[in-house]
BALOBA-1460 file (C-alpha; in Angstrom, 3 decimals):
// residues 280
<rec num="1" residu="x" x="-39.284" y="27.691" z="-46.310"/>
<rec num="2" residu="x" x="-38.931" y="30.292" z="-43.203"/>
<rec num="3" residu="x" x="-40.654" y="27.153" z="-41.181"/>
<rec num="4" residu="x" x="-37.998" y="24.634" z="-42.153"/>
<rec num="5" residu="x" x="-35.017" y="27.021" z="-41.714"/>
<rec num="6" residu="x" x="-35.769" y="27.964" z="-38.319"/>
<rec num="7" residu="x" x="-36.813" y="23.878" z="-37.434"/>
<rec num="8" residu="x" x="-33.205" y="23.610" z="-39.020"/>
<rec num="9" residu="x" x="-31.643" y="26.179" z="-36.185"/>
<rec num="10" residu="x" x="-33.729" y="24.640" z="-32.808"/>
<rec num="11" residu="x" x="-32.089" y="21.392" z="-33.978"/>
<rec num="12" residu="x" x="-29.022" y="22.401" z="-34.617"/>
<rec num="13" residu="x" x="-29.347" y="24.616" z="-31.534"/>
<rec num="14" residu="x" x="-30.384" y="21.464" z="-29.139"/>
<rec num="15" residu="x" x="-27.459" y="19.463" z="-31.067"/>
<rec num="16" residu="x" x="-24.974" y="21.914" z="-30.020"/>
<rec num="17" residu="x" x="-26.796" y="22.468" z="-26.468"/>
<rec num="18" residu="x" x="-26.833" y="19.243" z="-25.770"/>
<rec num="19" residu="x" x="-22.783" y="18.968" z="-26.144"/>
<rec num="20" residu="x" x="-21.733" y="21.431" z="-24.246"/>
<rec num="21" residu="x" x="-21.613" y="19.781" z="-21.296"/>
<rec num="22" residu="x" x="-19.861" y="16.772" z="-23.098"/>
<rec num="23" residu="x" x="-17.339" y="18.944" z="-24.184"/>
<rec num="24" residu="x" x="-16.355" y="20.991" z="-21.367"/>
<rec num="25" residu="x" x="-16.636" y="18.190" z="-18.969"/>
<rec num="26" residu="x" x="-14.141" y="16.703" z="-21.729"/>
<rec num="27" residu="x" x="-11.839" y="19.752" z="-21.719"/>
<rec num="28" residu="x" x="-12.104" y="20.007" z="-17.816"/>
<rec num="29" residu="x" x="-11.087" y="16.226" z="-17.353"/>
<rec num="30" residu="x" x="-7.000" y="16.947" z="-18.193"/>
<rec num="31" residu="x" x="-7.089" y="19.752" z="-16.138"/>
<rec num="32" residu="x" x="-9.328" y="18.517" z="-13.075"/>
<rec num="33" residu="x" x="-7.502" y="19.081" z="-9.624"/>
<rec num="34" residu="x" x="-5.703" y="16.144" z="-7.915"/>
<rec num="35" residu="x" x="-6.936" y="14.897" z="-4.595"/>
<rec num="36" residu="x" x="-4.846" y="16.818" z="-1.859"/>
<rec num="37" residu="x" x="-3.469" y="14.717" z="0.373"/>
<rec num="38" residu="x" x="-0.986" y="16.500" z="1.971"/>
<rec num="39" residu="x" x="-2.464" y="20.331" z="3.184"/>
<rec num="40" residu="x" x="-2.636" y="21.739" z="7.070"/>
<rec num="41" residu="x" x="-0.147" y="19.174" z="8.047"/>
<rec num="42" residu="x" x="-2.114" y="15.909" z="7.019"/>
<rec num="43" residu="x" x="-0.684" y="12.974" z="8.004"/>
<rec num="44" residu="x" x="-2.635" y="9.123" z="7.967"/>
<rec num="45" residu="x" x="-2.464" y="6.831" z="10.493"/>
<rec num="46" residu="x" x="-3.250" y="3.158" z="10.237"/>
<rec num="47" residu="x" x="-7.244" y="2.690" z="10.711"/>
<rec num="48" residu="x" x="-7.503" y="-0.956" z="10.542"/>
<rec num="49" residu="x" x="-4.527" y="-2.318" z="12.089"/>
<rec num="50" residu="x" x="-1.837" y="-4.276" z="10.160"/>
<rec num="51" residu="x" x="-3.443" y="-6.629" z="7.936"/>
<rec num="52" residu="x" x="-5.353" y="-6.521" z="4.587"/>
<rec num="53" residu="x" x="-9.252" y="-6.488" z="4.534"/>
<rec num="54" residu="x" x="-10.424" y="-8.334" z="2.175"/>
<rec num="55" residu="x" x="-12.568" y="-7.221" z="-0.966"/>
<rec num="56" residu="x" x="-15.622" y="-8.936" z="-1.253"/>
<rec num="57" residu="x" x="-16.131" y="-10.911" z="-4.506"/>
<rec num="58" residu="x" x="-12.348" y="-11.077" z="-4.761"/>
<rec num="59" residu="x" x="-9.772" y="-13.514" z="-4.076"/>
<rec num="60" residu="x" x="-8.521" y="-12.792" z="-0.436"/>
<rec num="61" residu="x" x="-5.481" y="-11.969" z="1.375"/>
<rec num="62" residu="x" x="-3.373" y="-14.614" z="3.729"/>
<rec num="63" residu="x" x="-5.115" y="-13.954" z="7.145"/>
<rec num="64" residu="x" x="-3.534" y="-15.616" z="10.908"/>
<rec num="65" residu="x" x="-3.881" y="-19.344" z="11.694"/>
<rec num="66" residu="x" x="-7.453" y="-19.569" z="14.124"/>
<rec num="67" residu="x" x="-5.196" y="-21.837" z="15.738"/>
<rec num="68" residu="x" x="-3.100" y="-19.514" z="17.066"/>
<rec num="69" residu="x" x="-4.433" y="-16.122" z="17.809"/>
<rec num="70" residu="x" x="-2.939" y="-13.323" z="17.444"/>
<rec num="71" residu="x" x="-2.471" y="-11.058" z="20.859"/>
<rec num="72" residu="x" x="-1.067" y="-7.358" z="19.681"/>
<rec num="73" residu="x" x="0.748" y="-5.454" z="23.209"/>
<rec num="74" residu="x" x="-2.585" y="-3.359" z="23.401"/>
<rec num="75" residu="x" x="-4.601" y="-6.344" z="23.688"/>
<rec num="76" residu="x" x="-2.606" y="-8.195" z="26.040"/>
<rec num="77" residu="x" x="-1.938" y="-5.683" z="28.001"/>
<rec num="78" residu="x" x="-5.696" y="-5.342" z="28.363"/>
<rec num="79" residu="x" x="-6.446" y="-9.415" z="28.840"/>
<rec num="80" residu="x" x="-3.771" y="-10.000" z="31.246"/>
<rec num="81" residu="x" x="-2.011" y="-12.142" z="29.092"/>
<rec num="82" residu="x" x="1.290" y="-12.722" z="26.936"/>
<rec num="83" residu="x" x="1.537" y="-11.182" z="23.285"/>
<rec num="84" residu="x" x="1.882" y="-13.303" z="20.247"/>
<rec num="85" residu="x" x="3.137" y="-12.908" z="16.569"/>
<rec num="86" residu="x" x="0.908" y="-13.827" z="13.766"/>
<rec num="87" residu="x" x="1.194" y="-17.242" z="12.217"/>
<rec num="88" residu="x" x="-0.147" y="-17.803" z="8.518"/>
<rec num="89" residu="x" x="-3.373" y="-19.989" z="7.967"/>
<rec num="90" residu="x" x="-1.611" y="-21.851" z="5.483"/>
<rec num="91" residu="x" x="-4.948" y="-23.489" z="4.358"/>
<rec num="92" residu="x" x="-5.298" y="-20.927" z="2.146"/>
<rec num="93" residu="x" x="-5.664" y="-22.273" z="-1.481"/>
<rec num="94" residu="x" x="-4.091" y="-19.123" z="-3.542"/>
<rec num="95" residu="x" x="-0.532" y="-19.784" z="-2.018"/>
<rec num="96" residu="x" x="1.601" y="-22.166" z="-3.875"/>
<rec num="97" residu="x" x="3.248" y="-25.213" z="-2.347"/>
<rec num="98" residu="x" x="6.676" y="-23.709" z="-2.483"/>
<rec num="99" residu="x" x="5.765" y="-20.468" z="-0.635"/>
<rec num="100" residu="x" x="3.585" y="-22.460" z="2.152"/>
<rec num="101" residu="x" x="6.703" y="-25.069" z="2.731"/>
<rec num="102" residu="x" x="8.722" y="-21.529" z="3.244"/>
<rec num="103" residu="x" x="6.105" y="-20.208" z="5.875"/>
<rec num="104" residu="x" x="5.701" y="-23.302" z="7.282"/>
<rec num="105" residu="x" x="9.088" y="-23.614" z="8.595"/>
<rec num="106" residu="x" x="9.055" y="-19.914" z="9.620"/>
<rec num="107" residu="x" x="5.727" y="-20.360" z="11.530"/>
<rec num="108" residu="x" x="7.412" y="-23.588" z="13.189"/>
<rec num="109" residu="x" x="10.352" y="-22.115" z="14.343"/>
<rec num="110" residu="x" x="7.930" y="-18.958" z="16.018"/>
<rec num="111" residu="x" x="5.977" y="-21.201" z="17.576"/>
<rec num="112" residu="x" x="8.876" y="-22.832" z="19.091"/>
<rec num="113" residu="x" x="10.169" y="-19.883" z="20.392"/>
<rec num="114" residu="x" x="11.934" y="-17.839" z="17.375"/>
<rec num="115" residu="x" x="10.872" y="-13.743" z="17.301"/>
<rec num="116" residu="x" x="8.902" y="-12.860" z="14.434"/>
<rec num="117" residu="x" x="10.651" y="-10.915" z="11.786"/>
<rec num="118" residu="x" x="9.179" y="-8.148" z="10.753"/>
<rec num="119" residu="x" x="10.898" y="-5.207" z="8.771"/>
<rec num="120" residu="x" x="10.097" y="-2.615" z="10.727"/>
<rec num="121" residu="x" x="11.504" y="-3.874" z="13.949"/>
<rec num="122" residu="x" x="14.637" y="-4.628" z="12.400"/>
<rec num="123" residu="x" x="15.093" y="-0.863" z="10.251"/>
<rec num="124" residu="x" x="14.618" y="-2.340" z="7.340"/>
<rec num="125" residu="x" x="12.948" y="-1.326" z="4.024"/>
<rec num="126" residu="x" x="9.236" y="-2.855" z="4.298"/>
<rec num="127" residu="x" x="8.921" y="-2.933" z="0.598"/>
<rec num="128" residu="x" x="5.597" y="-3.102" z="-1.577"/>
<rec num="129" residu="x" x="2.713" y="-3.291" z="-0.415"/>
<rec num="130" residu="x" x="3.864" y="-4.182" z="3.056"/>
<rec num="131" residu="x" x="5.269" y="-0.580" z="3.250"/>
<rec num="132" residu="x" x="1.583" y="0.562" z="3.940"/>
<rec num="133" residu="x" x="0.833" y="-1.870" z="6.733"/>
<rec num="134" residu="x" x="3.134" y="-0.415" z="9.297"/>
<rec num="135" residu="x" x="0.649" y="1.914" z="10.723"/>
<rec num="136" residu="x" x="2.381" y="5.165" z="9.764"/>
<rec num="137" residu="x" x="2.181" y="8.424" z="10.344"/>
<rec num="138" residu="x" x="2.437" y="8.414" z="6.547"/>
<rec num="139" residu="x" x="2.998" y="11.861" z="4.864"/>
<rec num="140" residu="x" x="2.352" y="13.061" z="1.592"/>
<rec num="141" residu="x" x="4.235" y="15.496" z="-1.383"/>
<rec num="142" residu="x" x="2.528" y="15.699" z="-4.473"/>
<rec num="143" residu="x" x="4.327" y="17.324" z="-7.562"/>
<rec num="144" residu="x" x="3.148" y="17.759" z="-11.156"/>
<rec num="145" residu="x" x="6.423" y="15.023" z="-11.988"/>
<rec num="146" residu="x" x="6.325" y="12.662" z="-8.445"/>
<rec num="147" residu="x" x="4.578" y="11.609" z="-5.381"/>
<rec num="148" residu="x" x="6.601" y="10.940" z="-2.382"/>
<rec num="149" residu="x" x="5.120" y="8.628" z="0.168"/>
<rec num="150" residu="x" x="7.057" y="8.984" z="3.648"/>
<rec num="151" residu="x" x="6.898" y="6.919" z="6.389"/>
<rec num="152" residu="x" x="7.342" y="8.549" z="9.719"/>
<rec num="153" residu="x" x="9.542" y="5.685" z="11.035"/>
<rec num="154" residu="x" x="12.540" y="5.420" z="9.997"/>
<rec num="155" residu="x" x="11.981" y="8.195" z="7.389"/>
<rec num="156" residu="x" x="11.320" y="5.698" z="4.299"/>
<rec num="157" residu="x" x="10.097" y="7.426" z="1.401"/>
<rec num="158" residu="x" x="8.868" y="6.015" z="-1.374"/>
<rec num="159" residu="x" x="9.171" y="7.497" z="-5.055"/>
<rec num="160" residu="x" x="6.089" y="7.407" z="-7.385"/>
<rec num="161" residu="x" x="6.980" y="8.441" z="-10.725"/>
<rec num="162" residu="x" x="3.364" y="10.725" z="-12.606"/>
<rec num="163" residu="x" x="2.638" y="9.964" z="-15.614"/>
<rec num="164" residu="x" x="5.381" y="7.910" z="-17.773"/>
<rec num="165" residu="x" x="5.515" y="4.627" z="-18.687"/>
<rec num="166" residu="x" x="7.599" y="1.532" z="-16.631"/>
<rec num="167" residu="x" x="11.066" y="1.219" z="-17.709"/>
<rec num="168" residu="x" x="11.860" y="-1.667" z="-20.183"/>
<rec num="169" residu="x" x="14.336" y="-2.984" z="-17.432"/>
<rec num="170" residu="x" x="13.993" y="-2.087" z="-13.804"/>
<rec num="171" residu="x" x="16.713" y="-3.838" z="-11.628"/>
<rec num="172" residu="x" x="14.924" y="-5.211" z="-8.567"/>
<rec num="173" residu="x" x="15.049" y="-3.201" z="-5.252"/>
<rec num="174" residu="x" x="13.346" y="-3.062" z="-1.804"/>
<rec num="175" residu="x" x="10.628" y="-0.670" z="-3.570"/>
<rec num="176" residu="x" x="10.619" y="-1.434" z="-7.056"/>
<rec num="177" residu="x" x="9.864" y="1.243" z="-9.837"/>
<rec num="178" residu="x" x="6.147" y="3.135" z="-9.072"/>
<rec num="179" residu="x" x="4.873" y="4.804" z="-11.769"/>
<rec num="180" residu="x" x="1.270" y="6.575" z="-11.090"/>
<rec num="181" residu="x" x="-1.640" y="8.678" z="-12.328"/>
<rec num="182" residu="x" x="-4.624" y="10.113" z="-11.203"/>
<rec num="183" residu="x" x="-8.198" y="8.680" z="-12.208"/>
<rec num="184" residu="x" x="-10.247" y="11.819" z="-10.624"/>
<rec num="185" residu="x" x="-10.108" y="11.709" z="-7.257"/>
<rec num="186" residu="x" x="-8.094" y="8.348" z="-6.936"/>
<rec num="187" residu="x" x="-4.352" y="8.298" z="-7.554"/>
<rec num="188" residu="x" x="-3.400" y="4.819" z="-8.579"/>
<rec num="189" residu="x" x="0.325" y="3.512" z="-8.207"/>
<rec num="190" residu="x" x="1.374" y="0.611" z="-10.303"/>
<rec num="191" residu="x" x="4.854" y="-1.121" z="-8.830"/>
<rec num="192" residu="x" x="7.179" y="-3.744" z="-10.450"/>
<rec num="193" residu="x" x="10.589" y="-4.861" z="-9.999"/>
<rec num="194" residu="x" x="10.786" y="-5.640" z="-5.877"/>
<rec num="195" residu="x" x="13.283" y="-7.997" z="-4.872"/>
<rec num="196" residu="x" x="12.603" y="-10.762" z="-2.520"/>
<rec num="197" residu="x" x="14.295" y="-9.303" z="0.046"/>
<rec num="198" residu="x" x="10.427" y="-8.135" z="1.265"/>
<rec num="199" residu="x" x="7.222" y="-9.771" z="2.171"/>
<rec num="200" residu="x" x="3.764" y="-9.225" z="1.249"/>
<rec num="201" residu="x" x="2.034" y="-8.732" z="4.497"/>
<rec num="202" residu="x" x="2.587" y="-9.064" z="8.321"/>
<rec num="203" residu="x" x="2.300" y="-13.302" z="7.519"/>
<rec num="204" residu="x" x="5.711" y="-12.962" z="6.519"/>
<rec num="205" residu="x" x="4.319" y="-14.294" z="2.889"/>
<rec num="206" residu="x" x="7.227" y="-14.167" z="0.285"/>
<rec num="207" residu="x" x="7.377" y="-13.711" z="-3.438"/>
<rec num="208" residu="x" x="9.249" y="-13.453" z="-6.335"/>
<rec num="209" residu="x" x="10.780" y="-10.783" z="-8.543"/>
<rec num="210" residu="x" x="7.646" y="-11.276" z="-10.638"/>
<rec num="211" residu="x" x="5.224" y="-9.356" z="-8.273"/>
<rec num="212" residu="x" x="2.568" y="-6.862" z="-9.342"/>
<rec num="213" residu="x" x="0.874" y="-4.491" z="-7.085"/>
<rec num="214" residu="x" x="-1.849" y="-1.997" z="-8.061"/>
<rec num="215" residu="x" x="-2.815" y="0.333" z="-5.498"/>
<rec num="216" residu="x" x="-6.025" y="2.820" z="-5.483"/>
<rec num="217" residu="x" x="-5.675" y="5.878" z="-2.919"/>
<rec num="218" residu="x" x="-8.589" y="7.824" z="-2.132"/>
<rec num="219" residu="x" x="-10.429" y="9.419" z="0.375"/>
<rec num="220" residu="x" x="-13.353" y="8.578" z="2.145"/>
<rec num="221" residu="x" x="-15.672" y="9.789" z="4.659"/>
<rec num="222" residu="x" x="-15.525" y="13.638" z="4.049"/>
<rec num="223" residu="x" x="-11.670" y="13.363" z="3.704"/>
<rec num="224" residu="x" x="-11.385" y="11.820" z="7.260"/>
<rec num="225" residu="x" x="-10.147" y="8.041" z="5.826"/>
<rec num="226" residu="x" x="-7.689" y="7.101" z="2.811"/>
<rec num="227" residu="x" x="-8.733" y="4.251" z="1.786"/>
<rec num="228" residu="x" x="-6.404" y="2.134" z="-0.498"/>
<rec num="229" residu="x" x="-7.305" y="-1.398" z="-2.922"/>
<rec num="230" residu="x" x="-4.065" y="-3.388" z="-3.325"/>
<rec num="231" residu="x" x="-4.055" y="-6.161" z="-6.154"/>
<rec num="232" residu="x" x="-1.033" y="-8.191" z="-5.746"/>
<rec num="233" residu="x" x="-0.353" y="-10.250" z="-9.028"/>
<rec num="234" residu="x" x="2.855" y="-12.948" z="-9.218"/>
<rec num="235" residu="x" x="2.052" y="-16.050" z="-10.821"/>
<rec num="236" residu="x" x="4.840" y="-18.038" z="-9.146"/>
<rec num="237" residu="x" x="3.914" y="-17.210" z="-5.808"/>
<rec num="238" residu="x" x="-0.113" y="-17.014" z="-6.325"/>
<rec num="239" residu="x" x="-2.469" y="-18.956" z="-8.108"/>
<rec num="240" residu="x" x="-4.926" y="-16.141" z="-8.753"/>
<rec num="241" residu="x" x="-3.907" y="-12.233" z="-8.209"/>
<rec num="242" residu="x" x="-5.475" y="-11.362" z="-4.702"/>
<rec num="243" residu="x" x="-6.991" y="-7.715" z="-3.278"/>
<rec num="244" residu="x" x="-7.248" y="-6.327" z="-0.057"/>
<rec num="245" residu="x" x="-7.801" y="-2.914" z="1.633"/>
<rec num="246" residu="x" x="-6.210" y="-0.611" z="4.190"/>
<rec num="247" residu="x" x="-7.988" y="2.638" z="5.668"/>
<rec num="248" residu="x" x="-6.108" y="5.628" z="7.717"/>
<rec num="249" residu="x" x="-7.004" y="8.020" z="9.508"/>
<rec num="250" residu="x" x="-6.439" y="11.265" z="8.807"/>
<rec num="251" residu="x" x="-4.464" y="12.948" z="11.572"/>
<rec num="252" residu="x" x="-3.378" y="16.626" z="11.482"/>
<rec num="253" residu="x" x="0.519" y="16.495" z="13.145"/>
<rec num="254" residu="x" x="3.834" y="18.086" z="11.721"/>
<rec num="255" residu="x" x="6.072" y="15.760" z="10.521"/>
<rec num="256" residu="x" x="8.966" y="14.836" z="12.888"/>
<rec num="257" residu="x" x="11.938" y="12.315" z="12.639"/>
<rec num="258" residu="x" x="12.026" y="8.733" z="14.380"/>
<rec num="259" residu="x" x="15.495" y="6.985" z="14.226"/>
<rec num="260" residu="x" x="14.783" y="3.102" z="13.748"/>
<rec num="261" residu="x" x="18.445" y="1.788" z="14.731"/>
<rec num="262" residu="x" x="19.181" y="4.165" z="17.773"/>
<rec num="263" residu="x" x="17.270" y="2.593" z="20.872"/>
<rec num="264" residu="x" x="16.043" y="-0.689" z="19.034"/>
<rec num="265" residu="x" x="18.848" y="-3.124" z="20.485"/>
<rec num="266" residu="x" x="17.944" y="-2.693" z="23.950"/>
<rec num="267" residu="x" x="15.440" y="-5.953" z="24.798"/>
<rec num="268" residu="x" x="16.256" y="-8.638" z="21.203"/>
<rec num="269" residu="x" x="18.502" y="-8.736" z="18.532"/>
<rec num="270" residu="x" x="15.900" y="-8.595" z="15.527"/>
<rec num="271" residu="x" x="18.927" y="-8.533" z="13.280"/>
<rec num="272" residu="x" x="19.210" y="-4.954" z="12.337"/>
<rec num="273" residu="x" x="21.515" y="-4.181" z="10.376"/>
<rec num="274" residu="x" x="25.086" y="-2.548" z="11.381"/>
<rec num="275" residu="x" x="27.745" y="-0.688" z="9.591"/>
<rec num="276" residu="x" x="31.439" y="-2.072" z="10.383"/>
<rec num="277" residu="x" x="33.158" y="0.953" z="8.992"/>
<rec num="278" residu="x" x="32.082" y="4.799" z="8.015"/>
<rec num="279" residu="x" x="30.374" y="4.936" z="4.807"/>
<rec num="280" residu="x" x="32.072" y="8.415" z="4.463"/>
């Protein structure tokens, strides 16, 4: 009887053994630490230039016309020759035939001589997800309640809601509602409600008040790279929801403020906008 008993307390000892690190990995999971984005001044700085990369295995992003390259003022500064804006590859099967005749007219008219809009040359909100391909610096401030993403240009700041649910109606605006959460080291933004006052990407690609994004932020490479996966969903614009990635670098600068307006109507009117009275 002694022989069974204590066979009775090594198994109920290895039982118990075996789920304590179940448990406490369970009881540690509410309370695990955020990533920090934001310490000794961190700011992130566009890695990959302006465009999506795509996700392999996934539907990609719109990408430029091999037709018509596209010449950044870095690189034709360094070939000798005359910059260009990017022109949609409107080949691309995803895009509905609405949304391509729309491009197609705006890649005819820059090709014929037209400047190619883009919101941050004329001060204007970027909007979701193009917000994160103007290069930054982008800044960080993480709360228990909200994340504020800020943009260095401009100072456009973007609100992300921790940890409630969407509102049952959001009234479309340049960023939408963002609600977020963390998944361990990643915090993941979900965004609805953006009017179509915005694009997509740098392809000037529109949509309608129906778009989805999803975006993953996380580091990478020893804390040196965010690294963020965008899946854009609108099924008027889109056949299929699409993915693509942008990296930053991590750059350690204080934050400091860069007026869009002031100084931007010296060379082309890129229609920004301007205020015929005081708002005050």
């Amino acid at each position: 009887m002694l022989g069974l008993n204590l066979k009775g307390r090594f198994l109920a000892g290895g039982i118990i053994a075996a789920l304590v690190p179940v448990l406490a990995s369970t009881l540690a999971a509410p309370f695990a630490s955020p990533p920090d984005f934001s310490s000794n001044d961190a700011s992130w700085q566009g890695a990959n230039g302006v465009n999506f990369i795509p996700v392999p295995g996934a539907v990609g992003p719109v990408t430029n016309d091999p037709a018509h390259p596209h010449y950044s003022n870095a690189e034709a500064r360094r070939l000798g020759i005359q910059p260009t804006y990017r022109i949609a590859d409107l080949s691309n099967p995803n895009i509905k035939q609405w949304a391509k005749d729309v491009m197609k007219k705006d890649n005819d008219e820059v090709l014929g001589g037209k400047i190619g809009y883009t919101p941050g040359s004329s001060c204007k909100p970027s909007g979701v997800p193009t917000f994160m391909l103007d290069g930054g610096p982008f800044f960080f401030l993480q709360t228990t309640k909200e994340v504020l993403i800020i943009a260095s240009e401009d100072s456009q700041v973007r609100h992300v809601y921790m940890n409630v649910p969407h509102s049952k109606s959001v009234k479309p605006s340049w960023y939408g509602e963002s609600v977020g959460r963390y998944e361990g080291d990643t915090l993941v933004i979900d965004t609805i409600g953006l009017n179509t006052k915005t694009f997509v990407d740098q392809f000037r690609t529109p949509h309608t008040e129906k778009l989805h994004v999803v975006e993953r932020w996380h580091m990478i490479n020893g804390g040196k790279t965010m690294e963020v996966e965008v899946t854009i969903e609108d099924p008027d614009t889109f056949y299929q929801p699409w993915k693509g990635i942008v990296r930053w670098d991590r750059v350690q600068q204080p934050m400091e403020e860069y007026i869009c307006v002031e100084g931007n109507l010296n060379l082309f009117d890129y229609g920004v906008p301007k205020a015929n009275k005081p708002d005050f």
